[in-house]
N, C-alpha and C positions, 0 to 999 in steps of 0.2 A: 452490192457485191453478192453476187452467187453462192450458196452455201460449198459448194464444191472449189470454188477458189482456194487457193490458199491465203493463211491468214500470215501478216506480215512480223517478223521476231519481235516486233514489241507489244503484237494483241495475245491476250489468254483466251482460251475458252472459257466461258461461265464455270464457275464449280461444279453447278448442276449436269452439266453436259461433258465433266470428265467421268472417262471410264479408265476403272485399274484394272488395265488388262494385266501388266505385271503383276501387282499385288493378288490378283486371280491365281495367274498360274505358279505363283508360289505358295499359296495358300493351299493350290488341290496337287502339288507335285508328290506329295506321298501316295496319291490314288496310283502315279505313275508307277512306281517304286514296288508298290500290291502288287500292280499285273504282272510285271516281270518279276517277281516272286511266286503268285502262287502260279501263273502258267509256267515255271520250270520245275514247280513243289508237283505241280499234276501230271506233267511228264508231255504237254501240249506239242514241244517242240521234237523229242524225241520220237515221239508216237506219227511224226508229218516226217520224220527225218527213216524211220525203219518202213518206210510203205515206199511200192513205185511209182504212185500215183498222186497229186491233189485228194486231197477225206473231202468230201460232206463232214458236218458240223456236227449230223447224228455218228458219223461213223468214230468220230475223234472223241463225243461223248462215249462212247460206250467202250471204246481204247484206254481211255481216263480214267473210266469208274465215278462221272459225274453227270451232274443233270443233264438234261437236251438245253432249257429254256437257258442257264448257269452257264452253260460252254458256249453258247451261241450269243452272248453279250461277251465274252471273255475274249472270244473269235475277233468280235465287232474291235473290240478296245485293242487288238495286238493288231490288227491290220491299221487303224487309225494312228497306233505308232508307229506301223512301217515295218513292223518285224515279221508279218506275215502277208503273204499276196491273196489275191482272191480269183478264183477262174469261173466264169459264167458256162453253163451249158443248158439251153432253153430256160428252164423258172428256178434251178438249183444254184446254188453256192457251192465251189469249194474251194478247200483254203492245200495252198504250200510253204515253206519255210525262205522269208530273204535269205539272201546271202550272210546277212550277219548272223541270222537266229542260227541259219546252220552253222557257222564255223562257231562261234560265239556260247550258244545256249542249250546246244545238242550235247549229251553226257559225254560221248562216240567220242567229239573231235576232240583232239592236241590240243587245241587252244581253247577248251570249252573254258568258261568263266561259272557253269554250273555251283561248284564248290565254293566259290565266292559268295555268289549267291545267296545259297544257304543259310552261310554265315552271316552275312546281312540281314536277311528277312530273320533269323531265329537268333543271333546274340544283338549286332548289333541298332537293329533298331529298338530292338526291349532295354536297350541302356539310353537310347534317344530319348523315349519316355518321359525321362530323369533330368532333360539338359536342361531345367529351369534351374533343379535343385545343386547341379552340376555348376553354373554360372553364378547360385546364390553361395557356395559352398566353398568354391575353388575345390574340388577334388573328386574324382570318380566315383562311379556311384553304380559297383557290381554290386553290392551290397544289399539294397534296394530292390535291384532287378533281379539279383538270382537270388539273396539269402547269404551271401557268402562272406566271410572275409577280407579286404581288400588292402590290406597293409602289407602282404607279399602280395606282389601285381600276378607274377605267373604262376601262383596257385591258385589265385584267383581265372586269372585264363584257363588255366588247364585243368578246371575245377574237377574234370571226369576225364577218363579215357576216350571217350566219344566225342567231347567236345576239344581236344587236346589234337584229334584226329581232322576233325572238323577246321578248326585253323591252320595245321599243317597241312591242309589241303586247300582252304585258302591261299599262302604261301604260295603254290607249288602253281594254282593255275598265275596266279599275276607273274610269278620268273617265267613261265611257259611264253609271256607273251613278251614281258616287258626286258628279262634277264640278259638278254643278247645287245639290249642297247647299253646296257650301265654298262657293263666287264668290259665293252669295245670304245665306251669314253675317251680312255686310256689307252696309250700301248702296254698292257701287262705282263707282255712278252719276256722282258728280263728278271720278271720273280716267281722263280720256280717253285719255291715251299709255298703254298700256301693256306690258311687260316682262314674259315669262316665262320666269325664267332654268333653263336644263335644261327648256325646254317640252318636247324628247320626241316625241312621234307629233304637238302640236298638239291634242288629243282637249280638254286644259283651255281653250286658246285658244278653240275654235270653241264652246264652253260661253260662253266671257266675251265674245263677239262675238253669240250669239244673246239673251243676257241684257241685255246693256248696246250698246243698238243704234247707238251714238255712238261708240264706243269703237273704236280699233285696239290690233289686239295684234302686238310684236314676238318672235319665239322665238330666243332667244339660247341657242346650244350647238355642240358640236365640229360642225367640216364633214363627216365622213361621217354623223355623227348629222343634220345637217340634208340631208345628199344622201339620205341615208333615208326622211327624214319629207317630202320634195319628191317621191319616188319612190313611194312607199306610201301616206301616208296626206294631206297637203294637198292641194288645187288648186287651180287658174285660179278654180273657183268661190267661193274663201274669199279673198275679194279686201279685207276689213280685215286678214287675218294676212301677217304678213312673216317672213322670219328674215334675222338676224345671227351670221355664225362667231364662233368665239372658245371662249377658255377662263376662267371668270367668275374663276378666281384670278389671272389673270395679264393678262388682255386689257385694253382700256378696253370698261367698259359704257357703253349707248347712256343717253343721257339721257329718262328719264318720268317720268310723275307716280306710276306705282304701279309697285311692283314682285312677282311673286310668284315665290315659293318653296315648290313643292310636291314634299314627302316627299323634299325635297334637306338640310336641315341632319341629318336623322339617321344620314344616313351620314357625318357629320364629329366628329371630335374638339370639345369645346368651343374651344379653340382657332381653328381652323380655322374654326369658326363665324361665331367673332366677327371676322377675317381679313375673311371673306365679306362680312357684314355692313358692316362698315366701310367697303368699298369701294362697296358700293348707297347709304350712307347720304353719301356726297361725288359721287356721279352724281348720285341722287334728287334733283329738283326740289324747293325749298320749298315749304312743304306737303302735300309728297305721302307714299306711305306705303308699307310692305313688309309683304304677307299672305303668312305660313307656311301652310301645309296639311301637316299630322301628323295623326299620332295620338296622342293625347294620355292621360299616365298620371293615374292621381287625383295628389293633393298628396302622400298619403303613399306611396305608390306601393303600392298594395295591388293595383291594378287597374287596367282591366278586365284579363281574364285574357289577351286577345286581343294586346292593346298589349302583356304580359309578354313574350310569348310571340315577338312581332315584334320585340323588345327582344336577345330570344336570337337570333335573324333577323340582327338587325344585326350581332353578335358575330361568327356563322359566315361571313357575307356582307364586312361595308364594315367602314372604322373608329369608326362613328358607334354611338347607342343613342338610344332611345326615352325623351321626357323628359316631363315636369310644364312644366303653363302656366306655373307661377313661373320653371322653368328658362329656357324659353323667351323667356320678358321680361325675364330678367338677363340673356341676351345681347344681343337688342333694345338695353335701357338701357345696354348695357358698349360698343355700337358711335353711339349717340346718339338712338336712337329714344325717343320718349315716348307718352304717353295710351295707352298699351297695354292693349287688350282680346281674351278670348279667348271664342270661342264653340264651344258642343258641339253639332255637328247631331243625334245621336242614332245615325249610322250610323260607319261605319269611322274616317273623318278627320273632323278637327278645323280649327278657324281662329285664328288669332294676326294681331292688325292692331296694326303698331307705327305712329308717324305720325312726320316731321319739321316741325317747327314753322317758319312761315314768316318 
């Protein structure tokens, strides 16, 4: 037999002549995770995105404020992921922006994911660091990586104003992208009051105020969190959104017909959950209802690999984990909610609509 044959499902290769291609490319997938970090820390894709033309390599260095030799390996590694193109002209190279890098990784666009970013390369992966001691530990591990505190989660997140700013703008680009599919899950058309408790930058609000043109939305969260999102990213122009200070374990919530909860229970204990819960379900209007937005694991927890993986997120990060729509709806049910329905958009998050019966 031919070495180019195929070999029949009951021969092996020698052991000598296996290669871990997988085991490879999970072992260097953080090199991947660098480039697209630091070519959006250096400004690579903006600098290809404000010119009318394909750069040369030297001209994007010097756009940068970085080496020639530095940028021109940086070059090489974003084109080999596909995020930049290359155009030949006699013996020169020059590079333009894919389609994703532009909508995607450009400051400029609406949908940029830049801010994300950030937050990725500069919090989250210096808590990654830790995910030995995180898995040996059971518990988060800001402490570690920044020096802080970690037994309040969100003073620990919002350890600075800049960094407080920094996640709230995180926030804001994932609803930019993702917000239009949770809120239209549902028809939320019949709850007019409503409540988004930890709204955050607002970004989901202004989503459930262009959708459901009847509707007001209140954003109930700490006061510098709302002196942020008053400061940054709401205004005078988004005249159905309001906010409410407070803290939802401890304050009185405002009375509405719907309330949401977006990528807020996975950072809690089930406990704490159901705490939560409990307290929306005795504000909650009769009739009305509480939409989660998660990410959501299969039943068996097999998957997706994404959801695992933000699962460990949680660990390194908050006290909470990434759970199954059945999870989801025993807490629902353990705080008093019923008719519970979960829907899969297809993209990142998910939807959970629990209802209180009138």
């Amino acid at each position: 037999m031919s070495k180019c044959q195929e070999m029949s499902s009951t021969e092996r290769a020698p052991a000598e002549d296996l290669y871990p291609r997988k085991i490879l490319e999970y072992m260097e997938g953080f090199l991947i995770s660098k480039t697209v970090f630091t070519s959006c820390e250096l400004g690579v894709f903006d600098a290809l995105s404000s010119a009318d033309r394909p750069l040369s390599a030297e001209e994007i260095s010097q756009a940068v404020g970085a080496s020639l030799d530095g940028t021109q390996r940086l070059l090489a590694a974003c084109t080999g992921l596909q995020l930049l193109n290359t155009h030949r002209e006699e013996d020169q190279v020059f590079y333009s922006n894919t389609e994703q890098a532009r909508v995607f990784l450009t400051r400029s666009s609406p949908l940029s994911l830049y801010q994300s970013i950030q937050y990725s390369s500069r919090t989250i992966y210096l808590c990654w660091h830790y995910l030995t001691d995180a898995v040996r530990e059971g518990r988060n591990q800001y402490e570690k990586a920044f020096g802080v505190n970690s037994k309040d989660l969100f003073e620990a997140l919002y350890r600075s104003d800049e960094e407080m700013v920094k996640f709230m703008q995180l926030m804001n680009s994932i609803w930019n992208i993702c917000g239009k599919d949770v809120i239209t899950a549902f028809d939320l058309s019949p709850f007019k009051i409503i409540c988004d408790l930890g709204g955050c930058s607002g970004a989901l609000a202004k989503q459930c105020t262009s959708v459901y043109p009847e509707c007001t939305v209140t954003i109930f969260d700490l006061p510098k969190v709302v002196r942020m999102s008053r400061q940054h990213f709401v205004n005078e122009a988004d005249q159905r959104i309001g906010f409410h200070e407070g803290d939802f374990f401890k304050d009185t919530l405002p009375a509405a017909d719907l309330y949401i909860l977006a990528r807020i229970l996975h950072d809690w204990t089930d406990e704490r959950c159901i705490e939560l819960l409990c307290r929306i379900y005795k504000a909650c209007k009769p009739g009305g209802a509480v939409l989660l937005v998660e990410a959501l694991l299969r039943e068996d927890g097999s998957g997706p690999l994404t959801v695992q993986l933000y699962s460990l997120n949680m660990l390194v990060q908050t006290e909470g984990r990434e759970r199954t729509d059945a999870q989801y709806a025993a807490l629902l049910a353990a705080a008093g909610f019923s008719n519970i329905q979960h829907c899969l958009t297809g993209k990142i998050y998910d939807a959970v609509l629990g209802r209180k019966e009138t």
